[in-house]
PAKOLPA-371885 format. One line per field, with one value per residue: y negated, x, z of N, C-alpha, C in turn; residue in three letters. Coordinates in nm, 2 decimals, always signed. Layout:
# PAKOLPA-371885
n.yy [Y, ...];
n.xx [X, ...];
n.zz [Z, ...];
ca.yy [Y, ...];
ca.xx [X, ...];
ca.zz [Z, ...];
c.yy [Y, ...];
c.xx [X, ...];
c.zz [Z, ...];
padren [ALA, ...];
END
This chain:
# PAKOLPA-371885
n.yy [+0.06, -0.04, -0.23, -0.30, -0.53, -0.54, -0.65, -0.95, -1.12, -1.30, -1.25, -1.17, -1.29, -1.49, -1.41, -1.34, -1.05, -0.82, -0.68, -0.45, -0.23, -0.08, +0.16, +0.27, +0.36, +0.60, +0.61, +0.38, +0.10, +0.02, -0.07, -0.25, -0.32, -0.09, +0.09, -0.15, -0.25, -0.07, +0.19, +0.50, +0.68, +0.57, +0.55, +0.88, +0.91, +0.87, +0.98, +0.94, +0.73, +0.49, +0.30, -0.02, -0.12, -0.08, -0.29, -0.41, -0.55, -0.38, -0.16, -0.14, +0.00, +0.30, +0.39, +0.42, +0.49, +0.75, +0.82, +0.80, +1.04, +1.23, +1.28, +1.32, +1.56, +1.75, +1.85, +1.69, +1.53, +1.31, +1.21, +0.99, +0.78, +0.65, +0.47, +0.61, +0.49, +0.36, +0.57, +0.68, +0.49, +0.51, +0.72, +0.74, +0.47, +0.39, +0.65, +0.77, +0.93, +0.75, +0.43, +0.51, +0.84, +1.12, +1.19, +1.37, +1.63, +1.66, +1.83, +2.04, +2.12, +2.29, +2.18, +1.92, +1.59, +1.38, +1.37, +1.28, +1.14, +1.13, +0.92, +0.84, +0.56, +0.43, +0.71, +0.83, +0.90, +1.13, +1.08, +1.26, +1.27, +1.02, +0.96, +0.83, +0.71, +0.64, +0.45, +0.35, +0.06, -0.09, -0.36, -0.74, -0.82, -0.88, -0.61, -0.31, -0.24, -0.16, -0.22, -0.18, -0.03, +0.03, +0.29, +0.37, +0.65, +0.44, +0.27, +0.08, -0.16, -0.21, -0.41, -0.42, -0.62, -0.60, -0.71, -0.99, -1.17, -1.38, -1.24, -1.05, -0.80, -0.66, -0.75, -0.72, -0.40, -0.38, -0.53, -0.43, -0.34, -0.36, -0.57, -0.59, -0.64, -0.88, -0.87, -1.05, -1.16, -1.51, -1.67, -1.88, -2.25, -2.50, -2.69, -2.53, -2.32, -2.24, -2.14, -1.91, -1.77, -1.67, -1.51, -1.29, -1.39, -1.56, -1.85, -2.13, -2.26, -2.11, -1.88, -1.94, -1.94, -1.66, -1.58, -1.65, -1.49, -1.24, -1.25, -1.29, -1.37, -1.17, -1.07, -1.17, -1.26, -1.29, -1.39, -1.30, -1.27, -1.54, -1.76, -1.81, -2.07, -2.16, -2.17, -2.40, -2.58, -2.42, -2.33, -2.55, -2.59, -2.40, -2.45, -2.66, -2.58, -2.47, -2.26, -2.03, -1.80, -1.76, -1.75, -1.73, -1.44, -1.27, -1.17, -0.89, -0.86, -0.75, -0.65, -0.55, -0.40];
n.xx [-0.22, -0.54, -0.85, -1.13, -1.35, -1.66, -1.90, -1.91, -2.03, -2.21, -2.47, -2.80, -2.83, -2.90, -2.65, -2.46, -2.29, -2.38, -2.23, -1.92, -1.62, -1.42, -1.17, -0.91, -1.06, -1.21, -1.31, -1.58, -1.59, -1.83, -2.13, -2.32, -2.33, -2.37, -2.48, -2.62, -2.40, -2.24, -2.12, -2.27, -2.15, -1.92, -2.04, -2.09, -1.86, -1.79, -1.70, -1.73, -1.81, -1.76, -1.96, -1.93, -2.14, -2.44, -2.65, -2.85, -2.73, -2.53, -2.52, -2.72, -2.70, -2.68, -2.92, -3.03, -2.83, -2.80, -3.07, -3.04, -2.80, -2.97, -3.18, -3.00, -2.90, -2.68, -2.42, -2.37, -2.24, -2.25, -2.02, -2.15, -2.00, -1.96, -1.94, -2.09, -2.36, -2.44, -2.51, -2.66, -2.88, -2.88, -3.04, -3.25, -3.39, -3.32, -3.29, -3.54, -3.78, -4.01, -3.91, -3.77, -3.68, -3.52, -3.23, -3.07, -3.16, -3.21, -3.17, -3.20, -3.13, -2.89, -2.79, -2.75, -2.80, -2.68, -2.44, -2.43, -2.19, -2.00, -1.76, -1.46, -1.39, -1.03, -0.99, -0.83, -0.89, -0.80, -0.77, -0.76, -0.84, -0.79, -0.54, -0.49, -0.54, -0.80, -0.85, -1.14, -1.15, -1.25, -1.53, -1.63, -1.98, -2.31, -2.43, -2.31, -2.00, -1.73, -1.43, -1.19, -0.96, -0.67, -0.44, -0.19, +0.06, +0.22, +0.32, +0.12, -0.12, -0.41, -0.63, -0.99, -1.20, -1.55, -1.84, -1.79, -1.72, -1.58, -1.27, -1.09, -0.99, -0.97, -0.73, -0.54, -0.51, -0.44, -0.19, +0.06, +0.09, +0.15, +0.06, -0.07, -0.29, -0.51, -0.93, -1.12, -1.39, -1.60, -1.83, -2.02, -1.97, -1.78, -1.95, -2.17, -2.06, -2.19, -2.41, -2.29, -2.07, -2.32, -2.45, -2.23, -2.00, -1.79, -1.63, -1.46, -1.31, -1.26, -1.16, -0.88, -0.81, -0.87, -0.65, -0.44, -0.47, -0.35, -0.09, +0.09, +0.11, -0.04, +0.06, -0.10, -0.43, -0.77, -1.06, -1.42, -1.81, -1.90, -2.17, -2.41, -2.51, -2.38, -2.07, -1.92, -1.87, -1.72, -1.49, -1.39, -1.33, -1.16, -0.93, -0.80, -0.68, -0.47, -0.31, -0.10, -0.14, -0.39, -0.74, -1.05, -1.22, -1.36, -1.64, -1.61, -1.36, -1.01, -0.79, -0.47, -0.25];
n.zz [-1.53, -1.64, -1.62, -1.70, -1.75, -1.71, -1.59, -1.40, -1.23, -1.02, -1.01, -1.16, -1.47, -1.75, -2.04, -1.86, -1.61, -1.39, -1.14, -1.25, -1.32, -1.49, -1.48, -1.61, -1.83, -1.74, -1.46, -1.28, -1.05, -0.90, -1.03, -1.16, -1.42, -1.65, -1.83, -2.02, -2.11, -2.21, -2.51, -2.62, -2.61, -2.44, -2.24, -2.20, -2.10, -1.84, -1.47, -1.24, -0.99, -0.80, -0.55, -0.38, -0.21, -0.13, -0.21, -0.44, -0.72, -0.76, -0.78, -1.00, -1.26, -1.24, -1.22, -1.44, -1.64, -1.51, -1.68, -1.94, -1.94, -1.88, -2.13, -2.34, -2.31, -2.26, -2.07, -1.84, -1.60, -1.30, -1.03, -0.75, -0.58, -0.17, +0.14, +0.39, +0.48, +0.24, +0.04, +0.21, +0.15, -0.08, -0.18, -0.03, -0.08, -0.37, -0.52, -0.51, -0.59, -0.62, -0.69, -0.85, -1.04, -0.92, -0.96, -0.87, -0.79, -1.02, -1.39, -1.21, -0.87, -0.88, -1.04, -1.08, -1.26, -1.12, -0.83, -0.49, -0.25, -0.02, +0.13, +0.36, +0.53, +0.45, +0.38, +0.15, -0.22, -0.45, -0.81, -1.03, -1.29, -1.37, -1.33, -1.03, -0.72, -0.47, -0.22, +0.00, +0.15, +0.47, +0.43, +0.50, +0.54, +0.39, +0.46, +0.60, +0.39, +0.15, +0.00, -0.25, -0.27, -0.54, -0.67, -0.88, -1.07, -1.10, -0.98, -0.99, -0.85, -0.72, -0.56, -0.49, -0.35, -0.40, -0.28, -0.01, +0.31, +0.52, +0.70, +0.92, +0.97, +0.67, +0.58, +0.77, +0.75, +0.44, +0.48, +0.50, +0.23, -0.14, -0.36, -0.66, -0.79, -0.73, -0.72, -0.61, -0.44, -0.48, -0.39, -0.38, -0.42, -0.22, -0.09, +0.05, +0.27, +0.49, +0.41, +0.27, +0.49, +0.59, +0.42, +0.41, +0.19, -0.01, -0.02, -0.23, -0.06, +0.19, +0.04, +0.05, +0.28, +0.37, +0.19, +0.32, +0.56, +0.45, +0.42, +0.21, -0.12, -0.38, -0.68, -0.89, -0.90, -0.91, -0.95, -0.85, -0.90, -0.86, -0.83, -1.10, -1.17, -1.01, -1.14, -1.25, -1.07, -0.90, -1.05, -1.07, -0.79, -0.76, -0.87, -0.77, -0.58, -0.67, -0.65, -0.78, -1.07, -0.99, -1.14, -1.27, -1.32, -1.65, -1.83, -2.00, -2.08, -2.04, -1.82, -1.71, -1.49];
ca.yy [+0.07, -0.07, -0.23, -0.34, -0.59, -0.50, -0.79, -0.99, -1.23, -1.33, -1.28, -1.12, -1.46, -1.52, -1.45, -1.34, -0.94, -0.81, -0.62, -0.34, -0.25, +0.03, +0.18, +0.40, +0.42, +0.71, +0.58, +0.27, +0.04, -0.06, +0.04, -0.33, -0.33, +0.02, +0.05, -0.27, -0.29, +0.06, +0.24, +0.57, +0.75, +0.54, +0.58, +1.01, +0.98, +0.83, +1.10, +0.94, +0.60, +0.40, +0.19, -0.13, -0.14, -0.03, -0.39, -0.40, -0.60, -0.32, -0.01, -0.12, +0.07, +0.44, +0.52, +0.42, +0.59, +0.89, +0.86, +0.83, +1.15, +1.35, +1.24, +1.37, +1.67, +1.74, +1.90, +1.53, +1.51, +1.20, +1.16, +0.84, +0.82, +0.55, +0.52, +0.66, +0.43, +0.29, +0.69, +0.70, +0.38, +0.48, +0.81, +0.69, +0.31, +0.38, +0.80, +0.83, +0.95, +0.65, +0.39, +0.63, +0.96, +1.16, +1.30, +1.43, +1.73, +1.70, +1.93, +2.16, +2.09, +2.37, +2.13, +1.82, +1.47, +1.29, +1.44, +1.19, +1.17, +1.06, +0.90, +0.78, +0.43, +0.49, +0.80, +0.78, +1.02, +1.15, +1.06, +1.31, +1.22, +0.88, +0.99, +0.72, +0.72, +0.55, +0.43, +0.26, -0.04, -0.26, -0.58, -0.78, -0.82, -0.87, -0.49, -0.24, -0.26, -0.14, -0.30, -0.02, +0.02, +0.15, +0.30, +0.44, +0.71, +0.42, +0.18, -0.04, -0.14, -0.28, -0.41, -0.52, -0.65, -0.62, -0.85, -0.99, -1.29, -1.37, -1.10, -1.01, -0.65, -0.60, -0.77, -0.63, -0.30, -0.40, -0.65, -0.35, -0.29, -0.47, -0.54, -0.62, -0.77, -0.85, -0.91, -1.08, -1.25, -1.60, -1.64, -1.99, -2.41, -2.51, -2.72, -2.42, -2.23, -2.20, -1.97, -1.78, -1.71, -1.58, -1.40, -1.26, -1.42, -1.68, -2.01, -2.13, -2.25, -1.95, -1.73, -1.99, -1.89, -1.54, -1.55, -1.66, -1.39, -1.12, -1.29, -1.32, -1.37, -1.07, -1.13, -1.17, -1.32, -1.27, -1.44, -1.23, -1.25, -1.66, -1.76, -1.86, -2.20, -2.32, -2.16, -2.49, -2.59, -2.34, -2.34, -2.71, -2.63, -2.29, -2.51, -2.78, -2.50, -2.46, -2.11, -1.93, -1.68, -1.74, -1.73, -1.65, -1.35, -1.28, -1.06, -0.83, -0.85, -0.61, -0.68, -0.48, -0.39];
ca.xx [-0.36, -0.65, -0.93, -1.25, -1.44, -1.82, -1.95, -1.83, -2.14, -2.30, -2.62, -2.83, -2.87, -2.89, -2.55, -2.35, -2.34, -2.36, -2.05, -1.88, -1.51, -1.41, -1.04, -0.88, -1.15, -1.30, -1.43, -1.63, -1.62, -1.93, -2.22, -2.43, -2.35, -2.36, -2.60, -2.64, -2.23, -2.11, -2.21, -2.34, -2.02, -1.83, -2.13, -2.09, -1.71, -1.82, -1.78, -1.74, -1.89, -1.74, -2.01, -1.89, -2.23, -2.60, -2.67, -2.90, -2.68, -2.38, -2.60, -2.85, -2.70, -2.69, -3.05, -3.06, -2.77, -2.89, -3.15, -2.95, -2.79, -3.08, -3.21, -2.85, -2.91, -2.54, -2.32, -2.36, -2.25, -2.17, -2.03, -2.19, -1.93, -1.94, -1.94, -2.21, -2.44, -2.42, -2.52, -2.80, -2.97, -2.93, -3.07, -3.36, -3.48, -3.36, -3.34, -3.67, -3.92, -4.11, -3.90, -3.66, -3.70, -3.45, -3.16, -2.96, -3.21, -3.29, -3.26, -3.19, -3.02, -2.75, -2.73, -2.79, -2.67, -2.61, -2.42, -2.39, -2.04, -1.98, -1.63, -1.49, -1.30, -0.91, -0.91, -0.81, -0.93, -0.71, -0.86, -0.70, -0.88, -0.73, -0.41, -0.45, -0.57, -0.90, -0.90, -1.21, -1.10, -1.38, -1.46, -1.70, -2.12, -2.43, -2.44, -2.20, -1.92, -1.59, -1.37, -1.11, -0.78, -0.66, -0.34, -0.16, +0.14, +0.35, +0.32, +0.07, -0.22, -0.56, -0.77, -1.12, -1.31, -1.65, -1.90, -1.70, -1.67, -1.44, -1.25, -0.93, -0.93, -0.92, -0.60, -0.45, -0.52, -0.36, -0.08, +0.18, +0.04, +0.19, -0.08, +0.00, -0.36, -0.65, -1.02, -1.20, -1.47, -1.55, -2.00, -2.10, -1.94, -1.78, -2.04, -2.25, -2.01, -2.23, -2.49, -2.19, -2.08, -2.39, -2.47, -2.11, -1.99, -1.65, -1.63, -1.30, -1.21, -1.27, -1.05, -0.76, -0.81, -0.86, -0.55, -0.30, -0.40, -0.33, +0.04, +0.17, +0.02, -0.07, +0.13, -0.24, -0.58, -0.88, -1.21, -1.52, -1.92, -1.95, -2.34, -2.35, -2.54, -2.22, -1.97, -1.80, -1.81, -1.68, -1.42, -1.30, -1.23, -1.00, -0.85, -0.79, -0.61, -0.35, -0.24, -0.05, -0.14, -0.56, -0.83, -1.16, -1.25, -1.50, -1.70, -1.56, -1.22, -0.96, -0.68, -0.42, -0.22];
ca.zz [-1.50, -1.78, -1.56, -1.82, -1.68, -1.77, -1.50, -1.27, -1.24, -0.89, -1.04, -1.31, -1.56, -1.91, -2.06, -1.73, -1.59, -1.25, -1.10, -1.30, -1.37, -1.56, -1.45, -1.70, -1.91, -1.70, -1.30, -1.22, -0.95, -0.92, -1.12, -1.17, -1.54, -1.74, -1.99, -2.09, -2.18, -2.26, -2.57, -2.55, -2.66, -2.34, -2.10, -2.12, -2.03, -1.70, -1.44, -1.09, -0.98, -0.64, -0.53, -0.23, -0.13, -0.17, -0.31, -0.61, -0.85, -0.75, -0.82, -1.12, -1.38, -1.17, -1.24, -1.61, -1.69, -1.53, -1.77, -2.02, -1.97, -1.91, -2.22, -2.42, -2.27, -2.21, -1.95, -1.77, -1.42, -1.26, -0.89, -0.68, -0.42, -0.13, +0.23, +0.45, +0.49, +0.09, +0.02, +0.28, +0.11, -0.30, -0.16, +0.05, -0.16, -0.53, -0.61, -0.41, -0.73, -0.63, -0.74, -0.98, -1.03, -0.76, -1.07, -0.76, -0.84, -1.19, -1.37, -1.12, -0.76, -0.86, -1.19, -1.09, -1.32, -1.06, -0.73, -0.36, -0.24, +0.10, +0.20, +0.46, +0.55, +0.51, +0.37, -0.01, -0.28, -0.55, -0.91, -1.11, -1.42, -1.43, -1.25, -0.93, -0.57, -0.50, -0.11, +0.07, +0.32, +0.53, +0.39, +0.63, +0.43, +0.51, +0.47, +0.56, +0.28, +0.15, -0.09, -0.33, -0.30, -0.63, -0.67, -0.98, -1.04, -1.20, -0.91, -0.98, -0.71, -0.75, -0.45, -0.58, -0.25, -0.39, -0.17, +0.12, +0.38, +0.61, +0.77, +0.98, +0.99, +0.62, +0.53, +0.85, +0.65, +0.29, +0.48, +0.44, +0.08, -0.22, -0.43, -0.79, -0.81, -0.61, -0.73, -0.49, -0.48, -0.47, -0.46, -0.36, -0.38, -0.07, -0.02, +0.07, +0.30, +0.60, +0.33, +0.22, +0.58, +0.70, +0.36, +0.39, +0.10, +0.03, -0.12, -0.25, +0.06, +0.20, +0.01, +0.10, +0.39, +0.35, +0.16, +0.42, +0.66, +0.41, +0.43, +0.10, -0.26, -0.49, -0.84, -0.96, -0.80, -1.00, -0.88, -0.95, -0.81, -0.87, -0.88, -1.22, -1.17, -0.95, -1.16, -1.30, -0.98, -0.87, -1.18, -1.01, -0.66, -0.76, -0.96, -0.67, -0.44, -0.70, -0.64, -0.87, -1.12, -0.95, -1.22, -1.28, -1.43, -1.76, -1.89, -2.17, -2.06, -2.00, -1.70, -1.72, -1.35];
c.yy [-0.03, -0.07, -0.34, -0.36, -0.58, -0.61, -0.81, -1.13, -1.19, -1.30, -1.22, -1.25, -1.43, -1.53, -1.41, -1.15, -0.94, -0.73, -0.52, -0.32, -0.11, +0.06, +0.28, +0.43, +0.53, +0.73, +0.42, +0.27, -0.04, -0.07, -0.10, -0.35, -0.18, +0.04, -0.06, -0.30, -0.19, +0.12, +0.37, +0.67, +0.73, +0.57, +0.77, +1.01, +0.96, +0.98, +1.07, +0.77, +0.55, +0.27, +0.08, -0.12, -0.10, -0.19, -0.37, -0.44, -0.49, -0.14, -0.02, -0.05, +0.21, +0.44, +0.52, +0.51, +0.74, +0.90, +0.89, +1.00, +1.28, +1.37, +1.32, +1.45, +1.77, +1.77, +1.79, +1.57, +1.41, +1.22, +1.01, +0.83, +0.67, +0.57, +0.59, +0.63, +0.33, +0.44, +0.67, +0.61, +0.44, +0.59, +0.75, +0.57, +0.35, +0.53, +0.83, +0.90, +0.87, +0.50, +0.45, +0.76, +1.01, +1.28, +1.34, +1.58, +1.75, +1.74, +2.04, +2.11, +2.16, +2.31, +2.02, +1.72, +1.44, +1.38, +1.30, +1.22, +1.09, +1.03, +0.82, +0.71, +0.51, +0.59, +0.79, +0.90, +1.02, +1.18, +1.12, +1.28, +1.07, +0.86, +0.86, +0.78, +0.63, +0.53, +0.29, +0.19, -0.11, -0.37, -0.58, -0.83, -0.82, -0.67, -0.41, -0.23, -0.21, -0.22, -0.12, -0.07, +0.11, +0.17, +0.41, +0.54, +0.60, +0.29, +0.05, -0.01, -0.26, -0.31, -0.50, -0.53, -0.60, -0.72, -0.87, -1.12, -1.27, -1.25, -1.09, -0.81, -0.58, -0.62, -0.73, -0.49, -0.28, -0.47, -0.57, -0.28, -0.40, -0.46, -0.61, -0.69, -0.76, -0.91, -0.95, -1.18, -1.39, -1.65, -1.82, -2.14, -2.40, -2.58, -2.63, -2.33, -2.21, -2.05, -1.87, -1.74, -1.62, -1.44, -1.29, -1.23, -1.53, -1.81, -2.02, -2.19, -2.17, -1.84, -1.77, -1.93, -1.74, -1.49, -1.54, -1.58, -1.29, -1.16, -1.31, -1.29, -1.27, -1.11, -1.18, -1.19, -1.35, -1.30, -1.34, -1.28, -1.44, -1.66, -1.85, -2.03, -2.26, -2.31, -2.28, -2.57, -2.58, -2.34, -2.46, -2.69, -2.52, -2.40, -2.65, -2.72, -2.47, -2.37, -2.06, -1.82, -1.67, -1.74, -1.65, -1.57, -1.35, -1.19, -1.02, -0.84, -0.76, -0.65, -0.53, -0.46, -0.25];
c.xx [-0.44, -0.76, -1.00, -1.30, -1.63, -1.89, -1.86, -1.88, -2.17, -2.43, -2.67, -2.90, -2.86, -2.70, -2.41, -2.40, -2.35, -2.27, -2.04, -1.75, -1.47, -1.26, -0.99, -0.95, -1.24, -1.35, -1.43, -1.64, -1.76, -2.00, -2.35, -2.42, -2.30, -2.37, -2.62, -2.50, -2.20, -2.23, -2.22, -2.23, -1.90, -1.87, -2.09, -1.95, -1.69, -1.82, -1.75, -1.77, -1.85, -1.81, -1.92, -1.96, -2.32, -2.72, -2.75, -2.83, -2.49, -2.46, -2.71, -2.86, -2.68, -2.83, -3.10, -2.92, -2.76, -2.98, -3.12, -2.90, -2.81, -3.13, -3.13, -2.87, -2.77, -2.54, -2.29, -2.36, -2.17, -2.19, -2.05, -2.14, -1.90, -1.98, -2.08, -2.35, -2.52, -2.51, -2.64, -2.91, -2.97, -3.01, -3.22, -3.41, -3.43, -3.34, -3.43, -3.77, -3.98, -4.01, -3.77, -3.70, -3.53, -3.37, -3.06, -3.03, -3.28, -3.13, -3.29, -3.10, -2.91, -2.72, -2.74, -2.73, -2.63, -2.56, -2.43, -2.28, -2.05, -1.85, -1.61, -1.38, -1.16, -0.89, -0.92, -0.85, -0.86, -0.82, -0.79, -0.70, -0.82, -0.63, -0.41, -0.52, -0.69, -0.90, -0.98, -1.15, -1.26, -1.42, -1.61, -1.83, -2.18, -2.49, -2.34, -2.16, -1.82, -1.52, -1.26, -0.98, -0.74, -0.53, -0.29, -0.05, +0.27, +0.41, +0.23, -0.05, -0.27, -0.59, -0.86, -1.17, -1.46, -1.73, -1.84, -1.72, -1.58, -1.40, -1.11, -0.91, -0.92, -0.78, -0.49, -0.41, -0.44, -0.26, +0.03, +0.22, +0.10, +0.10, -0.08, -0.14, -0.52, -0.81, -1.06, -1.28, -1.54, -1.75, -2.05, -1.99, -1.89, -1.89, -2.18, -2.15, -2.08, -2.34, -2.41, -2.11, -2.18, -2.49, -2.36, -2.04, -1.89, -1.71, -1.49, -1.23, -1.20, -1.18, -0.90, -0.76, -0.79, -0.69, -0.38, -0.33, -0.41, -0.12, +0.12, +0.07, +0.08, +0.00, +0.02, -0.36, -0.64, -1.00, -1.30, -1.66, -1.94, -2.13, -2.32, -2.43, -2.47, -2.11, -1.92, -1.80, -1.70, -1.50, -1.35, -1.24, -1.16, -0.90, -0.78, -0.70, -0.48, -0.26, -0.23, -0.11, -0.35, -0.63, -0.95, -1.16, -1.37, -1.52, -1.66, -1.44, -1.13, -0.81, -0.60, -0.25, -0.07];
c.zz [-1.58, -1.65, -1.67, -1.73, -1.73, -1.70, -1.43, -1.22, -1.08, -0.90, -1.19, -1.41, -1.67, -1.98, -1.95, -1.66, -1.48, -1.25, -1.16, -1.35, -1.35, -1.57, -1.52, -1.79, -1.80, -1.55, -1.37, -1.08, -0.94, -1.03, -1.18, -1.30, -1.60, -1.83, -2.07, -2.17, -2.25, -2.35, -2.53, -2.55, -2.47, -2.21, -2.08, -2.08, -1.92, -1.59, -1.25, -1.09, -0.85, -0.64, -0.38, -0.16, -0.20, -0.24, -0.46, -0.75, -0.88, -0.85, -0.92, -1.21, -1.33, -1.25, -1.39, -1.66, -1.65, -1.63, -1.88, -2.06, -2.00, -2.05, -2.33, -2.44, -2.31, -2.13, -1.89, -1.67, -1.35, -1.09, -0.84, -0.55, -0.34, +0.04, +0.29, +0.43, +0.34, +0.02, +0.06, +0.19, -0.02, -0.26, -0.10, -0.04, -0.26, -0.55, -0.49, -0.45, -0.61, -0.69, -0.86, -0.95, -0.93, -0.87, -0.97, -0.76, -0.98, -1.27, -1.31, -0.98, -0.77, -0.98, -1.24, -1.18, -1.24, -0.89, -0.60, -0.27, -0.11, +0.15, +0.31, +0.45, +0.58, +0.41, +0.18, -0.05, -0.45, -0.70, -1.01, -1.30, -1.50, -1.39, -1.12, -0.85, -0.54, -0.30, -0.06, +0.19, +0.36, +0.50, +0.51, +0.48, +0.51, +0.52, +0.49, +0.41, +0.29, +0.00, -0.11, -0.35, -0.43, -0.63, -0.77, -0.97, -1.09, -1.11, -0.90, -0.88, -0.75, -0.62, -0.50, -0.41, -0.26, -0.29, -0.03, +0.17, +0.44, +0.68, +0.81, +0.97, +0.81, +0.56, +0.67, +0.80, +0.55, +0.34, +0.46, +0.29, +0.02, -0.31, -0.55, -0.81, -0.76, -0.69, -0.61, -0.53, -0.39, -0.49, -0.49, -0.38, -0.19, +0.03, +0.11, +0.17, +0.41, +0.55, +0.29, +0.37, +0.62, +0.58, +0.33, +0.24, +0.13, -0.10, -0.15, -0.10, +0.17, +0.21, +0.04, +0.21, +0.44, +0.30, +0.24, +0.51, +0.58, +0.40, +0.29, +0.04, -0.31, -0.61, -0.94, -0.85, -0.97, -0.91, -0.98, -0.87, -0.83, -0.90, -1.04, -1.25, -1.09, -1.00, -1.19, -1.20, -0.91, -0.92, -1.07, -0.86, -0.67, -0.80, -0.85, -0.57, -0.47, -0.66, -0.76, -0.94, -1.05, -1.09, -1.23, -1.40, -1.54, -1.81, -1.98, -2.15, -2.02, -1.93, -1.78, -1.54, -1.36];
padren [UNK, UNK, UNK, UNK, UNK, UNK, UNK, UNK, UNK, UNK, UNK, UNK, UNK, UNK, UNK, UNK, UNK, UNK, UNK, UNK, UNK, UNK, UNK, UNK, UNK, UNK, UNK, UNK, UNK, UNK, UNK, UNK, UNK, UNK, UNK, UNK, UNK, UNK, UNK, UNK, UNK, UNK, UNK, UNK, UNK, UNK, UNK, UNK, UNK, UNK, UNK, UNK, UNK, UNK, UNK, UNK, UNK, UNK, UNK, UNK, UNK, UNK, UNK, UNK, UNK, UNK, UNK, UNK, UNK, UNK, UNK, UNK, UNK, UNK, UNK, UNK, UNK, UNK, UNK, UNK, UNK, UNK, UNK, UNK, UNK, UNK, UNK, UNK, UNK, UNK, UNK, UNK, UNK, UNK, UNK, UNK, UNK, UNK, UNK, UNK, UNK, UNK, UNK, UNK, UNK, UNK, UNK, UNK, UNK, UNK, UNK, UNK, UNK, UNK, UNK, UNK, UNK, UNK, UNK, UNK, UNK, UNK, UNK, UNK, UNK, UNK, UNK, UNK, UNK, UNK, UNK, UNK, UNK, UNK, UNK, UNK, UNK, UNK, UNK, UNK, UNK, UNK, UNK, UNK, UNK, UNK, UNK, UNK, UNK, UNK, UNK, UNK, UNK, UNK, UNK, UNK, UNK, UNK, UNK, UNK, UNK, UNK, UNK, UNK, UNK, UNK, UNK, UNK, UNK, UNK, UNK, UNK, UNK, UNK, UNK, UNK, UNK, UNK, UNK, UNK, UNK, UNK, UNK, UNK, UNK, UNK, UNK, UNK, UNK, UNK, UNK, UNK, UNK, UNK, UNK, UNK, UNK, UNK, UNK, UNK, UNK, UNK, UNK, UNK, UNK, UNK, UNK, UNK, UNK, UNK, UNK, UNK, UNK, UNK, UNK, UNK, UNK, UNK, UNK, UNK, UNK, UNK, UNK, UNK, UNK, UNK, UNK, UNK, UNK, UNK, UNK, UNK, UNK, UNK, UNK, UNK, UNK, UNK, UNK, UNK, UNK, UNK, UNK, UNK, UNK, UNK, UNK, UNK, UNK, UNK, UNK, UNK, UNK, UNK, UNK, UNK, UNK];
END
């Protein structure tokens, strides 16, 4: 499994993207960098999109690369698949034609670019196109959230969190899962762990924590989501926890799982 990091910034800043990671070449996790990274050739092979959450920095690049498409004027159809409540919100506050035009009916509702996919927690959805398994788990946010289970035909296994704090029921979830390598993310300094609790967000000591109730280490830990004015902070206390195989992730990069 080929996972292209497009962001993996806390923040839209000078130099740093917001969330996006490109599996197989052909789904995204998370839609906050699109346009801005992919050329125009890579953006039409796009043809299903799993957002975590209805977050602005998760979902910025959905309504420009609708535009995009329309524009091509191409056999473009991208699915925007995410739990219930992640669905209700891109539908209602960004494809509203008032702050985006509404391509879930353009150019036609029987021909729309963009379609709205509703899944539900648990149940996985088979991604033929990139031969794996895509299942939504719970992470704990200041919004309803899910974090992605990926899972290939060759044995390898992804879980990206997307925005998360503390939480017991999702590594109860993945604790019988072997999970060859985990994104998760990592937003704020310890100093700050009381703002990253209650914006449900981890600090590094945090994810130690996190880590031991998922019961064993991943062969791979990948930090993503740091604010980028505490990254080398940030940078010093992973580095202080001394776990194996951890690291922060970077922009333009390509994991491999």
């Amino acid at each position: 499994m080929e996972i292209r990091v497009l962001g993996c910034s806390g923040a839209e800043f000078p130099g740093h993207n917001p969330p996006g990671f490109m599996v197989n070449g052909k789904i995204l996790l998370d839609a906050g960098s699109v346009t801005t990274v992919l050329t125009e050739k890579e953006q039409f092979r796009i043809r299903n999109i799993f957002i975590t959450h209805a977050h602005l920095d998760h979902v910025l690049g959905i309504p420009f690369l609708a535009d995009n498409l329309i524009v091509r004027k191409g056999n473009y159809h991208v699915n925007i698949m995410g739990i219930r409540s992640s669905i209700k919100t891109v539908r209602r506050s960004l494809l509203n034609n008032a702050i985006w035009p509404d391509f879930t009916v353009i150019p036609s509702p029987q021909d729309a670019v963009l379609t709205l996919l509703e899944l539900k927690e648990g149940r996985p959805v088979i991604m033929e196109a990139c031969t794996c398994t895509v299942t939504p788990v719970r992470v704990n946010h200041s919004v309803p959230a899910v974090g992605y289970l990926v899972e290939d035909g060759t044995g390898g296994t992804l879980f990206y969190t997307g925005d998360t704090g503390p939480t017991n029921g999702t590594w109860e979830k993945l604790r019988k899962k072997h999970i060859n390598a985990l994104i998760i993310e990592v937003s704020f300094p310890n100093r700050m762990q009381e703002m990253a609790i209650v914006t449900g967000h981890l600090t590094a000591g945090l994810l130690r924590e996190e880590l031991a109730k998922l019961g064993y280490l991943p062969e791979r830990i990948y930090v993503t989501h740091p604010k980028p004015q505490y990254l080398e902070t940030i940078r010093k206390e992973l580095s202080v926890l001394r776990i194996r195989n951890l690291r922060l992730l970077k922009d333009g990069e390509t994991i491999r799982v």
